[in-house]
N, C-alpha and C positions, 0 to 999 in steps of 0.2 A: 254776317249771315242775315240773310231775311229772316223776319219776324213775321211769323202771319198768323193768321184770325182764322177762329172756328167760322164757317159758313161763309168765308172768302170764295171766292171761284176765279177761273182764267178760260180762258179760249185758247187751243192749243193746238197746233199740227204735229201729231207722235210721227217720229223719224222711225222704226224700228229696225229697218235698211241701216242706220247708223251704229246700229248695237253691239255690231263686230270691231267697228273702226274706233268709236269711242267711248264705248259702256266699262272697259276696266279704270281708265282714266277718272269718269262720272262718277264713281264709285266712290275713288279716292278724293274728288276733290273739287265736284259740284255742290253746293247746298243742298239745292232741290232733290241732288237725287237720294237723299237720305230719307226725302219723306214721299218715298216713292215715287217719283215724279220719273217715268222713261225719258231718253233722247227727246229733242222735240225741240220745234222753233214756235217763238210764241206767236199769237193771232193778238189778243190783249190780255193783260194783265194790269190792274186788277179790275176783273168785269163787276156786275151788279153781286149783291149779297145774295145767296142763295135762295132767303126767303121771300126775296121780291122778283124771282123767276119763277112765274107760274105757267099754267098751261096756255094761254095765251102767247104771251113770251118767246116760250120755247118751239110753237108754232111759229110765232115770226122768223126766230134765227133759222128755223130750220127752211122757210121759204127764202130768206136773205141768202143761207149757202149755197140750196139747190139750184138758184137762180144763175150762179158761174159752174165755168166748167172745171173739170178735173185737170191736174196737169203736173207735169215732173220737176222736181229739184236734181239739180245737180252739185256738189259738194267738191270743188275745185283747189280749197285756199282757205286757209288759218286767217282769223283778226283779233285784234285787238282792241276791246275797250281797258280802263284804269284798272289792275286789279282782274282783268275775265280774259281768258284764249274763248275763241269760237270757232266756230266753223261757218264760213259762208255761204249761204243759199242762191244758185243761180238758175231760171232768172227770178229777181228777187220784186219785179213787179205784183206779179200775181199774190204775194204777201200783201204787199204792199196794197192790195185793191182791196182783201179781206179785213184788212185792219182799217183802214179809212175807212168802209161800208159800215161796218159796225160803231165805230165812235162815231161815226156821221150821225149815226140812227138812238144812238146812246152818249149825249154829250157829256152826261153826268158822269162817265166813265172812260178819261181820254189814255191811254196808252203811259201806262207806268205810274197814273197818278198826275201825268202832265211834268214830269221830270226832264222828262228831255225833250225838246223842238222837235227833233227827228228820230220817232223809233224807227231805228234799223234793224230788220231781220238778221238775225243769229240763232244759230245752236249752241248753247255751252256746253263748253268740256270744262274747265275748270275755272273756277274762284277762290282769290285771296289767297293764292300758292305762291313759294317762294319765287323769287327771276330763275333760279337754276331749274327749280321744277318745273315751272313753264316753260323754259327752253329746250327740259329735255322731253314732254311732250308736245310740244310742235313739233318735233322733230321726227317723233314717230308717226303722229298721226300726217305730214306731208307723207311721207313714203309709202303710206295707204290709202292715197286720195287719185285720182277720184273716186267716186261713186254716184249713182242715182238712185234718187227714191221716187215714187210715186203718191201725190196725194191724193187721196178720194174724199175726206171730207174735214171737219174740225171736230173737235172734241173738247164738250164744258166738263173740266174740272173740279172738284171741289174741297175745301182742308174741312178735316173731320175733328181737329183737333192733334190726330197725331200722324195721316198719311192725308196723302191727297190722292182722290179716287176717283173715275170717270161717273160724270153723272149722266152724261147723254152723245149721243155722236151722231154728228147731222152732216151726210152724206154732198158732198158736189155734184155738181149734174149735169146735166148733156145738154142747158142749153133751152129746153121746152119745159121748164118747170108751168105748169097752171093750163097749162094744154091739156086738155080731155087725151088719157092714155100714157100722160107723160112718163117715161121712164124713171125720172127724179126724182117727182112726186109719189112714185110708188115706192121705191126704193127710200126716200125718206119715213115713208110708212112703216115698209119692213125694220127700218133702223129702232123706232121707233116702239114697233111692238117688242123686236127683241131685250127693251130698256127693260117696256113692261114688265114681261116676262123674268128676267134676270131680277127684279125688286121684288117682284110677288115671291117667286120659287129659290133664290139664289142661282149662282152657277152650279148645274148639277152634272156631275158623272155617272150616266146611266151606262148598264151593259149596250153594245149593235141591237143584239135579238136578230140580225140577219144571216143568212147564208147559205149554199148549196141548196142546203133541201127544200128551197122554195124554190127552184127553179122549175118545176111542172106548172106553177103558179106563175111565173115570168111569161112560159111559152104560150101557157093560154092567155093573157091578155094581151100579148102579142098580137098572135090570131085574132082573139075578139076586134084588137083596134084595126087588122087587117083589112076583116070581110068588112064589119063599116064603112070602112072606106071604099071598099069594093062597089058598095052596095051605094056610094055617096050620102051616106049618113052617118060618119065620125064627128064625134064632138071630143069636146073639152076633156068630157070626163074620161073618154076615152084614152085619149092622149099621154091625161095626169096618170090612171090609172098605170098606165102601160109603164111608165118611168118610178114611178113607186114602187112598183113591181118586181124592177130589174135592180133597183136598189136593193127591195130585200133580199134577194139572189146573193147578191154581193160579201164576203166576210174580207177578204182583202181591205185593208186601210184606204189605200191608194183609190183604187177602181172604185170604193163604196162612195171617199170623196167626190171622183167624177160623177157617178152617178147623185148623187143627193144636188149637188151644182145643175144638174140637168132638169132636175125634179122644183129646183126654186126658181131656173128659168120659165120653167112650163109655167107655174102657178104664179109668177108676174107677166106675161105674156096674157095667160085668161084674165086677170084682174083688169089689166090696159082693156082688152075689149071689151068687159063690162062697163070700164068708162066712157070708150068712145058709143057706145051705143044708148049712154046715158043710163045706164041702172045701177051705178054704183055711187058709194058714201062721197062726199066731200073729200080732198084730201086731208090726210092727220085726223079725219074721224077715229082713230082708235081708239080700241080699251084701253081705259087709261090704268095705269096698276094702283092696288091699294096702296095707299101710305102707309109707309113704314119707318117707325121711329128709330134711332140710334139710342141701344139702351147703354149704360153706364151703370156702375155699382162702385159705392163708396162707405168705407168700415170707418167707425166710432170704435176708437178705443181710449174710455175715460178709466182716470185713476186717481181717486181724491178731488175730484170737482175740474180734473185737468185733462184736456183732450189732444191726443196724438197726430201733429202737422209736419208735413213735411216742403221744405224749401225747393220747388221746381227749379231743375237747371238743363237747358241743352236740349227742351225739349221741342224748341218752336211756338210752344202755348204756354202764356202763364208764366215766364220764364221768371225766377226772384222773387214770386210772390208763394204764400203759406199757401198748400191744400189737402184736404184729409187723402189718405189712402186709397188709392179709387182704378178705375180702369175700362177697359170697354168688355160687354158680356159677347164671348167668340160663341160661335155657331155650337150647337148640341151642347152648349151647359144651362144648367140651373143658375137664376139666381145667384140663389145661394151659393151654390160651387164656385162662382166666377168672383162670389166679396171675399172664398176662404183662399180661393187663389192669388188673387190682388192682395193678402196678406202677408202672406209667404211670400209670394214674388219680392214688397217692396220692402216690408219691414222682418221680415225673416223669421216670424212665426207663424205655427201651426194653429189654426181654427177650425173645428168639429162644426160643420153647415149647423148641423141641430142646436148649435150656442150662438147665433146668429137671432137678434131680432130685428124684425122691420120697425124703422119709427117714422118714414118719411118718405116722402115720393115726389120728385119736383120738374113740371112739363117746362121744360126751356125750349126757348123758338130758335129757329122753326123746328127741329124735331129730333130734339133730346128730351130722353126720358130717363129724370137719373132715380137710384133707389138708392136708401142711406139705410143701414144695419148696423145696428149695436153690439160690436163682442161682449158677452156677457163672461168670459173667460177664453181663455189661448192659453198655448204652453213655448214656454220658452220668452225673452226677454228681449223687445222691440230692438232693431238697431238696421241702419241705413243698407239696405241690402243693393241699393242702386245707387251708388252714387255716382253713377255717369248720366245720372236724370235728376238727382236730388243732390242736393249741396247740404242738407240739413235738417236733423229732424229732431223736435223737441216736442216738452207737453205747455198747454197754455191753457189758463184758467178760461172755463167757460161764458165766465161774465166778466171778463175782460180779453175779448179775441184781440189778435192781432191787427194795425190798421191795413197792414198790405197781405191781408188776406183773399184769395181769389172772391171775387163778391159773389158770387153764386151759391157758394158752400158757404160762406158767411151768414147768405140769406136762408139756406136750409138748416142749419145749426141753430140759426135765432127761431124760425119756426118751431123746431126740436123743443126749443128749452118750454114754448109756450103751448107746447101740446097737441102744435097743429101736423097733420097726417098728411097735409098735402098741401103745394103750395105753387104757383106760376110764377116764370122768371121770363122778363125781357120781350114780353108781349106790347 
């Protein structure tokens, strides 16, 4: 199984079109797809570290993509590398032109590490399954091929530690990227605000708020955009206004879609004439979104000068080495709720947030921020509550840690002992 690294990333075309044909398979018996990783044929792996992808950067890749055009895969045929079924991409040029563009332009970063002379585009379905298992899906997935998918752009990835997550998606284009008006260059924008947006706000599930009884408001901007034009003085806002309108009219799923698709064509259509008439930003002038760090929270539980490790296994990070207690804080918890949960979850006792102290806080690059808590009491009596993630868990004297201790928590514990509240790692 691959091993991979916090703040690794890839370049990646997501197949979704494939998800019918070989998502139950991936399931069982991809690596990747356990750490989230959809269908998908790779672009590169392993690209740059994530902290050395800045806004510059990301501007470039995203001029590198929009600069070719869009185009379809077709999935004809099972192959074989030692060990992997895949799925074949035809035609497998156009791969092939995105993966050279980019190690051309990033030599520090050639295609797998520089393992193999020739990366060949694939889609896995399965790694290191039995010959019978692999025989008996090739066999399924032939009787369900072909298919087409469509690409529209690439997408950087990134390991968090314990999933890998899109961090950006940089649209293909039509061809006239850097042309005053160009479609691709707008449309990378739009990509681009939406990253924004989705880092600042998260994914959010808001109510429509539309429907029927706006529609006296639909017919009158109707009208308005009408006589305007009657009159040969409709504009923009007119136009926008009119399809905004008809949107909110809308409660229907279906119809509200088309119309909102209607409403984001108008409002790239006026963006393009503001370029071509020269009054707009640069492209990828956007707001760029605030930074946001990936918080972690990690429990201390000492007992006679001895502190509670547990032996990571299976988990993709850290695999075999000692680490305290710890976990990622999910959306709407405290804190504190998230170190008494990561308690219970891993070692199977209960902890009162209020018996929770803070003693440590440590920024690791590029953008973890971990927090370390002291149980000053739990109830009930630690013991391996996961051990399809941990192989082992013991106490070890404070002033004598383990040597194959994850060194981060190593570094935040030796802090601890000397009083210090805060500390930087890996800067």
């Amino acid at each position: 199984m691959e091993r991979f690294e916090v703040g690794q990333t890839a370049l990646v075309v997501n197949v979704p079109a494939a998800e019918p044909v070989v998502g139950r398979w991936r399931g069982l018996y991809d690596s990747s797809a356990r750490y989230g990783v959809g269908a998908h044929v790779t672009v590169l792996y392993p690209f740059l570290t994530l902290g050395r992808i800045d806004a510059g950067m990301r501007d470039e890749l995203a001029r590198l993509f929009a600069a070719r055009r869009a185009f379809d895969l077709t999935f004809r045929a099972t192959g074989r590398f030692p060990g992997v079924l895949y799925l074949a991409p035809e035609p497998a040029g156009p791969l092939r032109e995105l993966t050279g563009a980019v190690a051309a332009r990033w030599p520090e970063a050639p295609p797998y590490g520089g393992r193999y002379p020739d990366a060949i585009p694939h889609l896995t379905v399965a790694d290191g399954a039995e010959p019978d298992v692999m025989a008996e899906i090739e066999a399924d997935l032939v009787a369900r091929l072909p298919f087409t998918a469509q690409v529209g752009g690439v997408t950087l990835v990134t390991f968090d530690g314990t999933t890998w997550r899109a961090e950006q998606f940089f649209p293909l284009g039509d061809g006239d990227y850097g042309v005053p008006g160009s479609l691709a260059a707008l449309l990378a924008d739009v990509a681009a605000e939406r990253v924004a947006q989705d880092a600042m706000w998260g994914v959010q599930e808001l109510p429509d708020g539309t429907g029927p009884e706006r529609t006296a408001a639909a017919t009158q901007a109707r009208a308005e955009l009408e006589a305007a034009a009657r009159q040969g003085g409709h504009t923009w806002r007119h136009v926008l206004h009119e399809e905004v309108m008809e949107a909110f009219a809308e409660d229907d799923p279906d119809l509200l879609r088309a119309e909102l698709v209607q409403v984001a064509a108008v409002a790239v259509k006026w963006a393009q004439a503001l370029e071509r008439r020269g009054g707009a930003v640069a492209p990828h002038e956007v707001r760029r979104a605030r930074f946001r760090a990936i918080v972690d929270v990690h429990v201390l539980f000492v007992r006679e000068g001895r502190v509670l490790l547990g032996r990571r296994a299976n988990t993709g990070y850290a695999d075999g080495l000692w680490h305290l207690p710890s976990g990622h804080l999910e959306e709407g918890e405290s804190a504190l709720e998230a170190a008494a949960r990561e308690a219970r979850e891993e070692v199977g006792v209960m902890v009162d947030p209020a018996d929770l102290t803070f003693v440590h806080a440590m920024h690791r690059a590029p953008d973890r921020m971990g927090l370390f808590f002291r149980a000053e009491r739990w109830t009930g009596e630690p013991y391996n509550a996961e051990p399809g993630k941990c192989a082992a868990l013991d106490w070890h004297p404070l002033d004598a840690l383990p040597d194959d201790l994850v060194p981060y928590p190593e570094a935040a514990l030796l802090a601890i002992l000397r009083g210090e509240p805060f500390a930087q790692f890996d800067f």
